[in-house]
C-alpha positions in Angstrom: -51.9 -47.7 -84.8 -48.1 -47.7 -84.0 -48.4 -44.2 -83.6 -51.0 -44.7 -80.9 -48.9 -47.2 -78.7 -45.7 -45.7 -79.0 -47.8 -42.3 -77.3 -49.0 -44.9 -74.6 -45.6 -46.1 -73.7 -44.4 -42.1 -73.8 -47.0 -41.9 -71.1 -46.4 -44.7 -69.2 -42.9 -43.8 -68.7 -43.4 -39.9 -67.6 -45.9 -41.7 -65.3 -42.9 -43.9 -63.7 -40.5 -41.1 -63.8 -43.1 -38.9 -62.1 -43.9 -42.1 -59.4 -40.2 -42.2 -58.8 -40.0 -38.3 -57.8 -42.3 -38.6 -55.5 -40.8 -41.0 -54.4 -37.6 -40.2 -53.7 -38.8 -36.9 -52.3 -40.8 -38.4 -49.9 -38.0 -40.5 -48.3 -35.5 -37.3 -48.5 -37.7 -35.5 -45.9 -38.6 -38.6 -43.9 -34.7 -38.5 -43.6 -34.4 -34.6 -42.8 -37.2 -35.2 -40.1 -35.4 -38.5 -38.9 -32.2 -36.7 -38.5 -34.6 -33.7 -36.9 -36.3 -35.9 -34.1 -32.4 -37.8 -33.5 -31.0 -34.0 -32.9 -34.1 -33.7 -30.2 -33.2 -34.5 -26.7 -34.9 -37.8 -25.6 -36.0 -37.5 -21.6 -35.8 -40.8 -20.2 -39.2 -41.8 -18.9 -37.8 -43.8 -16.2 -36.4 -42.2 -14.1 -38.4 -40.0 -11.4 -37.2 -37.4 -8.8 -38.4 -38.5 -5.0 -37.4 -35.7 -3.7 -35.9 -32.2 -4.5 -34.9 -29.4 -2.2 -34.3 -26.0 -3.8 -32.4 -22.9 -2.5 -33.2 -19.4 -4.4 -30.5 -16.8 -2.6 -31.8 -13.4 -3.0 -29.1 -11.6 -1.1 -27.2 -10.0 -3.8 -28.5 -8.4 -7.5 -27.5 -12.1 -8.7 -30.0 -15.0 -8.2 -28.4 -17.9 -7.4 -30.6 -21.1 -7.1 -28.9 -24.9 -5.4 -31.2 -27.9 -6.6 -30.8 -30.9 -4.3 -32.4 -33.6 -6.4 -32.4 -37.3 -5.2 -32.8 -39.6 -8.7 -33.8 -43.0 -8.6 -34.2 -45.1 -11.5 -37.4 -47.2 -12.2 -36.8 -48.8 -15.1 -35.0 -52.3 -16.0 -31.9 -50.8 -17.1 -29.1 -48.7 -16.0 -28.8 -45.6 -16.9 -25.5 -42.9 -17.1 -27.2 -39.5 -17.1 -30.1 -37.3 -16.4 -31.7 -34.0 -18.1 -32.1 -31.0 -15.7 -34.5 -28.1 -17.1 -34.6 -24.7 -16.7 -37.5 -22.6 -16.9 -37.8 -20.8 -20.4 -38.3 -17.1 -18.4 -35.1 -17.7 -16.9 -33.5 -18.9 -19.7 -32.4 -16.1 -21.1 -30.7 -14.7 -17.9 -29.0 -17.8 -17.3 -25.0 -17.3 -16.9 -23.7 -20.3 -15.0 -24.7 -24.3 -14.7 -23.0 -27.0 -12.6 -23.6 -30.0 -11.1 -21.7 -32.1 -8.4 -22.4 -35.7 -6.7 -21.1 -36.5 -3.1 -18.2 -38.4 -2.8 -19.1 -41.4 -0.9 -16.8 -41.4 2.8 -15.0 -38.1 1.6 -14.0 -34.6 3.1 -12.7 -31.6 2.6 -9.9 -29.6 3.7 -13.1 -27.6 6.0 -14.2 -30.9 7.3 -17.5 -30.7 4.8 -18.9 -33.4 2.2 -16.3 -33.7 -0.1 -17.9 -33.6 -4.2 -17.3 -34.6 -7.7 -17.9 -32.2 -10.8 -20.1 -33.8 -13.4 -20.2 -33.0 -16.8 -23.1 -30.6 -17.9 -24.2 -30.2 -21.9 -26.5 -28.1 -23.5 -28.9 -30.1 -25.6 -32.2 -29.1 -27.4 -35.7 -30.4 -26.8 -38.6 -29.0 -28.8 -41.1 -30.6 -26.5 -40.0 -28.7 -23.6 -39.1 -25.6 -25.9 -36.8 -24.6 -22.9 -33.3 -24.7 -21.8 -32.3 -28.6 -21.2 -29.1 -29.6 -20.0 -27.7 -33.2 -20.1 -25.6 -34.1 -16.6 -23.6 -37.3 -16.9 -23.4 -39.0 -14.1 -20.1 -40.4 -12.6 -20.9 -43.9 -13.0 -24.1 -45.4 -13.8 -27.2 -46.0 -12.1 -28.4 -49.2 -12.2 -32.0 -50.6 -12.1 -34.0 -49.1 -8.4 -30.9 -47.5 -7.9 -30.8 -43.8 -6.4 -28.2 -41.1 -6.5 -27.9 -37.1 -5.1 -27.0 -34.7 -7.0 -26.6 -31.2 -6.5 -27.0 -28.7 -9.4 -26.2 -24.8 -9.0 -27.4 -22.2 -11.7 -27.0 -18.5 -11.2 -28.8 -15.6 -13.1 -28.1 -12.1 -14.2 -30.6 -9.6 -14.6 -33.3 -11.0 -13.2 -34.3 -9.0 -10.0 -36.6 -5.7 -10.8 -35.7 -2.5 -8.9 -39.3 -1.9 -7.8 -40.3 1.1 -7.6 -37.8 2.0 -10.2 -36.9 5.3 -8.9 -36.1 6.1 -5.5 -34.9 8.6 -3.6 -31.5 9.7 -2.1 -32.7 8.6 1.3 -35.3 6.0 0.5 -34.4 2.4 0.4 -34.3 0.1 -2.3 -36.6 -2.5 -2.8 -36.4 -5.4 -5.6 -39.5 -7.9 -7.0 -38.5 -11.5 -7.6 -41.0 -13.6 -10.3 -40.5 -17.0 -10.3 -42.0 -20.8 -10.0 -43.2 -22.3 -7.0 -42.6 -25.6 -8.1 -38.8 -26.9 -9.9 -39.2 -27.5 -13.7 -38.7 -30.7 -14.8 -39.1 -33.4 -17.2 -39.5 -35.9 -14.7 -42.3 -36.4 -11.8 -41.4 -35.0 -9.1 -42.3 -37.3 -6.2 -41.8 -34.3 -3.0 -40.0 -30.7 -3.5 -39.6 -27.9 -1.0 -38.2 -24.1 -1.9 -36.3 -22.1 0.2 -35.5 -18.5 -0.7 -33.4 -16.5 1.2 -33.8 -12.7 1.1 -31.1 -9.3 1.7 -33.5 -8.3 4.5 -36.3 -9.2 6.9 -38.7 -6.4 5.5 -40.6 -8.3 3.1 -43.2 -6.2 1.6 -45.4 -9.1 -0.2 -44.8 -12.7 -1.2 -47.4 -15.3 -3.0 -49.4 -17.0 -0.9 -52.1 -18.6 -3.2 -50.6 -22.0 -2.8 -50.1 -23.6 0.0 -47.7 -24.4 2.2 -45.5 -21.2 2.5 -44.5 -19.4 5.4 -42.0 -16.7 6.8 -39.5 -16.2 8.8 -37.7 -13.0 9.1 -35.2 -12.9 6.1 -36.9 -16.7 4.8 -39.9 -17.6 2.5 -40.2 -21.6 2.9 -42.6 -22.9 -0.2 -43.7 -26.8 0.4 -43.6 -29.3 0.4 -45.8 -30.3 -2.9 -46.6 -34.1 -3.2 -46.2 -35.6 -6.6 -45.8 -33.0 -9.1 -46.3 -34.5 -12.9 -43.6 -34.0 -15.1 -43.2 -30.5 -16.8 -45.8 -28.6 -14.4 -45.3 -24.9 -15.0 -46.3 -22.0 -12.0 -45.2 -18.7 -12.9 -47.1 -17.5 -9.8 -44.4 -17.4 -7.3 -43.7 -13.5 -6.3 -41.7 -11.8 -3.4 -40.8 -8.4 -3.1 -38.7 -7.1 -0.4 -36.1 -4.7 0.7 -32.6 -4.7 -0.9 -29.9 -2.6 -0.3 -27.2 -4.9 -1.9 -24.8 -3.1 -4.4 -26.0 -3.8 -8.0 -22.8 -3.6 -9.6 -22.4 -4.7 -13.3 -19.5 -4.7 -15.6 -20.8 -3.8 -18.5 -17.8 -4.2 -20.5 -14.3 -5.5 -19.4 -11.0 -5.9 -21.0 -8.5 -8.0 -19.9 -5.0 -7.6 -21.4 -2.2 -10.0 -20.6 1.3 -9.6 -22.2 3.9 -12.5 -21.8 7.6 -11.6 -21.6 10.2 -14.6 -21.8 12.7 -12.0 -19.7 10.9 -13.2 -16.5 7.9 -10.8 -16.2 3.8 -10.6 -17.5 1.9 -7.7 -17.6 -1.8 -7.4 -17.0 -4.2 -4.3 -17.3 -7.8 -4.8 -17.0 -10.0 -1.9 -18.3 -14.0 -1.7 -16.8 -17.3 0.1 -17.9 -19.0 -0.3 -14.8 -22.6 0.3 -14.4 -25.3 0.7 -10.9 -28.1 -1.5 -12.5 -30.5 -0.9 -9.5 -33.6 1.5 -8.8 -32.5 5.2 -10.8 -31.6 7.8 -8.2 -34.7 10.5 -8.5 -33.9 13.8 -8.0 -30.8 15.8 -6.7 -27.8 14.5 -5.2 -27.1 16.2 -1.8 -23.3 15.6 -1.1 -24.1 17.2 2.5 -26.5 14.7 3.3 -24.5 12.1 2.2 -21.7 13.1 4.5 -23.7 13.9 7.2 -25.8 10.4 7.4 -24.2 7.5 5.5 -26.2 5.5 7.3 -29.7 7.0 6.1 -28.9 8.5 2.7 -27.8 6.3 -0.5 -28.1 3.4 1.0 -28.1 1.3 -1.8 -25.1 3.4 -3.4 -21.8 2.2 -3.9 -19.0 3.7 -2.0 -16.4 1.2 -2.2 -15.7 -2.3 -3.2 -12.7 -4.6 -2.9 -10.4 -6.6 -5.8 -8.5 -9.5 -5.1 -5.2 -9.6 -6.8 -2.4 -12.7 -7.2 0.0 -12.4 -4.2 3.1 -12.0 -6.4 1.2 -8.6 -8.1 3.4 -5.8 -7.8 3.8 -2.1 -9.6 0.0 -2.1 -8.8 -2.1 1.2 -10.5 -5.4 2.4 -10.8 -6.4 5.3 -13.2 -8.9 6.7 -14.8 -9.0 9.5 -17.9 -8.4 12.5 -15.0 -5.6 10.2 -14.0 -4.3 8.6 -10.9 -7.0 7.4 -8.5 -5.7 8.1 -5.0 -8.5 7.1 -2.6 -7.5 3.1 -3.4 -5.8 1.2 -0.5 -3.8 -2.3 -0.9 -3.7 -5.0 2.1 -0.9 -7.2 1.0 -2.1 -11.1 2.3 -0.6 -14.5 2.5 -2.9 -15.7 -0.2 -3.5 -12.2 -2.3 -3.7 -8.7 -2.3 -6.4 -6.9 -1.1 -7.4 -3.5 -3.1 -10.1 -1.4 -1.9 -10.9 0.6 -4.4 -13.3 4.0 -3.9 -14.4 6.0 -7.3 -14.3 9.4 -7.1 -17.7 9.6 -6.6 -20.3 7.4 -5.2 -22.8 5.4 -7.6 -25.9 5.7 -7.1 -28.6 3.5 -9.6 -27.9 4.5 -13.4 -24.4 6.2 -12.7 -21.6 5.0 -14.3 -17.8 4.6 -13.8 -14.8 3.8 -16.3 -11.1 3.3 -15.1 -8.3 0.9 -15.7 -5.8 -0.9 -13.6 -2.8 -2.7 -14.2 0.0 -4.9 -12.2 2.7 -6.8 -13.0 3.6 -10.9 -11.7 6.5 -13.0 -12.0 6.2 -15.5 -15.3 7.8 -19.0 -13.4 4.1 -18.7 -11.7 2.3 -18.9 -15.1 4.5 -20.2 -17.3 5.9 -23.4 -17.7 7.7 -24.9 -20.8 9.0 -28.4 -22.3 12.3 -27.7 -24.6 11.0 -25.4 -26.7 7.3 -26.2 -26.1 5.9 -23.2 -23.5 1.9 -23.5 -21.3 0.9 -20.2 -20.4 -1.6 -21.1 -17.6 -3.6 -18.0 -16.1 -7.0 -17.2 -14.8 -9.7 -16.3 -17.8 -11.1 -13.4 -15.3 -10.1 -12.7 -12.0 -11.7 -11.6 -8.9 -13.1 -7.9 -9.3 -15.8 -7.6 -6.4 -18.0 -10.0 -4.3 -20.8 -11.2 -6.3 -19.8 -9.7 -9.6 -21.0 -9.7 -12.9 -19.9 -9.2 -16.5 -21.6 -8.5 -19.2 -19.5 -8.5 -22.0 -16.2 -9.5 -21.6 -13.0 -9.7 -23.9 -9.6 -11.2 -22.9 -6.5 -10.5 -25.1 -3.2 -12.3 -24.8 0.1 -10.9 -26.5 2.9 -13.6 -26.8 6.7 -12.5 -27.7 7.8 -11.9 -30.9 8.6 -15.4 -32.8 5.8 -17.6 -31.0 4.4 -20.2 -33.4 1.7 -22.9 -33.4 -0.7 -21.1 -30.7 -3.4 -22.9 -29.1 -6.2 -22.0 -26.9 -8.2 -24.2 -24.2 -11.0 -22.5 -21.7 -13.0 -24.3 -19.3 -16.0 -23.0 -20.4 -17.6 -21.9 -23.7 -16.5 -18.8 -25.3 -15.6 -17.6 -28.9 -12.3 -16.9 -30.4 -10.9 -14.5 -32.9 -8.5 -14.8 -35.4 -4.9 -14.2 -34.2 -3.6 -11.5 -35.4 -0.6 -9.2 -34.7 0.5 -6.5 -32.5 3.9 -3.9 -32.9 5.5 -2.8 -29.8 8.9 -1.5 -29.5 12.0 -3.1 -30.9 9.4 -5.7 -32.9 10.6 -6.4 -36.7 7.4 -9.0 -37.5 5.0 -8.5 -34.8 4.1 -10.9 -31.9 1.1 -12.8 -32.3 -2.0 -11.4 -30.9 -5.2 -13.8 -29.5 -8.6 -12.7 -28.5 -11.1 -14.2 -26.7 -14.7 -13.2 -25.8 -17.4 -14.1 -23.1 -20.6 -12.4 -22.2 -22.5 -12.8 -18.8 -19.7 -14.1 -16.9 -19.5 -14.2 -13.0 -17.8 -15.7 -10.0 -18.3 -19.4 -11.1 -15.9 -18.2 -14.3 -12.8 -17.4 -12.2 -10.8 -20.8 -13.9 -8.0 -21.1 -15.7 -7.3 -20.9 -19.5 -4.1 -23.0 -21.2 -2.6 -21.0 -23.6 0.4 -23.9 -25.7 2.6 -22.2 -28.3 6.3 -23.1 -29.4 9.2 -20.5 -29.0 12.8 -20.7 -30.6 14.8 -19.5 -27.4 17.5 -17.8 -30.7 14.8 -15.0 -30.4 15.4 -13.3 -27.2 18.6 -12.3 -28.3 16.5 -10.2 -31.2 15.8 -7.1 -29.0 19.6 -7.4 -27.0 20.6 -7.3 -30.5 19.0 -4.7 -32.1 20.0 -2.4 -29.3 23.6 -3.2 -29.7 23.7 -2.7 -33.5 21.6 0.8 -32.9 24.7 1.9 -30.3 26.7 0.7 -32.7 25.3 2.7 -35.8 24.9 5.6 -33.6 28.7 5.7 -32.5 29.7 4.7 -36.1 28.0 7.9 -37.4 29.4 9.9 -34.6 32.9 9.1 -35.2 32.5 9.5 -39.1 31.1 12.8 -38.5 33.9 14.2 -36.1 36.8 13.5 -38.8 34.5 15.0 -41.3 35.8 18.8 -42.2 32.4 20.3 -43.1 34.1 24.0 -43.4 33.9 26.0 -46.6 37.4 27.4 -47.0 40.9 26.6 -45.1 42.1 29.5 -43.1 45.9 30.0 -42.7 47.6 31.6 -40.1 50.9 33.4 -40.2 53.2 33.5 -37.6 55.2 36.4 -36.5 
């Protein structure tokens, strides 16, 4: 008998260690799904979009799309920011976000509507499965409350050269696939789409919902009365006539080195690419020559660089060597250089050359004791409407900087810092790497590079030099009073 009940209490206590398992397992994963769902964006319910008025500009290879959205709040209490969406088929071509609120009673310099930046975030949302962006608003929005904000996206590789192939002398025309209405998580109360297009020859455009119509170089879409929230319409199609140059850097390397003797030195090396419609069949240079007007019209000839104004010792090379065909326009603002490959570019060609100038350092440069800010543009202006597909940026600091520190504007990923031997270096000066892909014009901003420097080391290299003279006359002396001969030779006089 006690053998019997100590086998029941055995069994009763595996039962309540098994019961506790579960358990605990069950409340470890309601955690992991709490923390899940918190990590989710949560769309505000509240709020609702009366009205929205979208620009798509068509008029280069990049697609740049304005989003006038008017916000008003619904609910009982105040809110401080809103989600915009984008559409998960653009998604993946997305290169720049913004968003701006008018400044209420203030102007520009131009005499327009002065704005405010507001901050933009990337967050997640598994409902939406798409792109969501957070945008915090200035101040909040109280209860019935409205607000205008203006957000500006651009995409990259999103226009299709069709037909793919064409011709020396045909034209180029492009296909655009897009949604007739603006994806978002909120209702949309009225909208209206404008898209602008490179030409007025406009071979087809979606008409299966109504209202759209056309004028010349404009397809007007809307407006569309309440629109529930996260309505979808891949539907929206225009193809037209495009002879814009499609210009892409498909790599670009941007080397800056700092000098404390007053100067810094930048080259910038470029893999550039024609991403259009592939040139079929030969290239006639004698037609080209003859009719620029009617033969690769949609080639690249030229295209124009805008440097700092204090830029001298200004090159541009390639593997053959120096590139003569460049001009430079000095200006009160920058220089201009107009720079012409040494051949044209027709869709699928490609181009590689490098070009380098030097500016003064009290521009860039700017220092606290012994604490220096090296304050420069990330990427600087390489043509109109350009695009970058993968980018790197590498900064070389003199020889004895310590404690480096990087801050960009924007999101981009950092390398270890390593180091770099130049001449008269005895330890190497630090070397920092930075890496972007898919930037474009919206990017031109300034990094802030803070590192300390001991002002004892510029009189390394001064230095060095002196005690090389120094060697090199020591040696030359010793070796003058040397007698190096084999045998003294006597002379006798008569």
């Amino acid at each position: 008998a006690p053998s019997h009940r100590s086998a029941a209490v055995d069994r009763i206590r595996c039962n309540l260690r098994m019961a506790r398992f579960y358990v605990e397992s069950f409340v470890i994963l309601a955690l992991i799904a709490t923390c899940c769902v918190s990590g989710d964006a949560t769309v505000n319910g509240d709020l609702v979009l009366t009205k929205i008025d979208r620009t798509i500009d068509l008029t280069s290879h990049l697609v740049k799309v304005t989003t006038k959205l008017t916000v008003e709040n619904s609910g009982t209490k105040a809110v401080d920011h809103f989600h915009f969406a984008v559409d998960s088929t653009h998604a993946s071509h997305l290169a720049y976000i913004g968003a701006s609120v008018a400044v209420e009673g203030g102007q520009d310099e131009s005499g327009e509507e002065d704005t405010s930046s507001l901050v933009v975030t990337k967050e997640g949302s598994k409902a939406l499965n798409e792109g969501l962006y957070r945008v915090k608003l200035t101040s909040s929005l109280s209860a019935a409350a409205s607000v205008q904000v203006s957000v500006d996206t651009v995409f990259i590789n999103l226009l299709e050269p069709y037909p793919s192939q064409i011709a020396q002398s045909e034209k180029q025309l492009v296909r655009y696939r897009g949604s007739h209405y603006v994806y978002s998580p909120y209702k949309v109360t009225k909208q209206s789409t404008t898209v602008k297009l490179a030409s007025s020859n406009v071979i087809q455009y979606s008409k299966q919902l109504q209202p759209v119509s056309q004028n010349e170089g404009t397809v007007m879409y809307g407006p569309y009365d309440d629109v529930e929230a996260n309505t979808k319409d891949d539907k929206m199609v225009v193809h037209y006539e495009s002879n814009a140059p499609f210009l892409t850097i498909m790599r670009m390397e941007r080397a800056i080195e700092v000098s404390h003797w007053g100067n810094i030195a930048v080259e910038e090396t470029y893999h550039m690419r024609h991403t259009g419609a592939s040139l079929k069949g030969p290239f006639s240079r004698y037609d080209y020559q003859r009719s620029p007007t009617a033969s690769g019209t949609s080639s690249i000839r030229n295209f124009k660089s805008l440097l700092p104004a204090s830029a001298t010792d200004v090159y541009y090379r390639d593997e053959i060597g120096n590139i003569s065909t460049s001009h430079m326009f000095p200006t009160d603002d920058s220089v201009e250089l107009e720079i012409t490959p040494r051949f044209p570019l027709f869709g699928g060609w490609q181009t590689e050359y490098y070009m380098g100038y030097n500016v003064p350092s009290y521009e860039y440069l700017y220092n606290s004791g012994s604490h220096y800010k090296l304050k420069m543009r990330i990427v600087d202006h390489v043509y109109d409407d350009q695009s970058i597909e993968d980018f790197k940026l590498i900064i070389i600091l003199p020889e004895g900087a310590t404690n480096v520190k990087f801050s960009a504007p924007f999101h981009v990923e950092e390398s270890e810092q390593s180091l770099h031997f130049t001449y008269l270096d005895t330890v190497g000066r630090p070397f920092f790497t930075v890496r972007g892909k898919h930037l474009v014009e919206q990017h031109i901003q300034d990094f802030e590079l803070d590192y300390d420097f001991q002002g004892i080391f510029l009189l390394q290299e001064p230095l060095l030099v002196v005690f090389a003279f120094y060697l090199l006359f020591t040696l030359v002396i010793i070796a003058t009073r040397l007698d190096f001969s084999i045998s003294t030779v006597s002379f006798s006089h008569i």
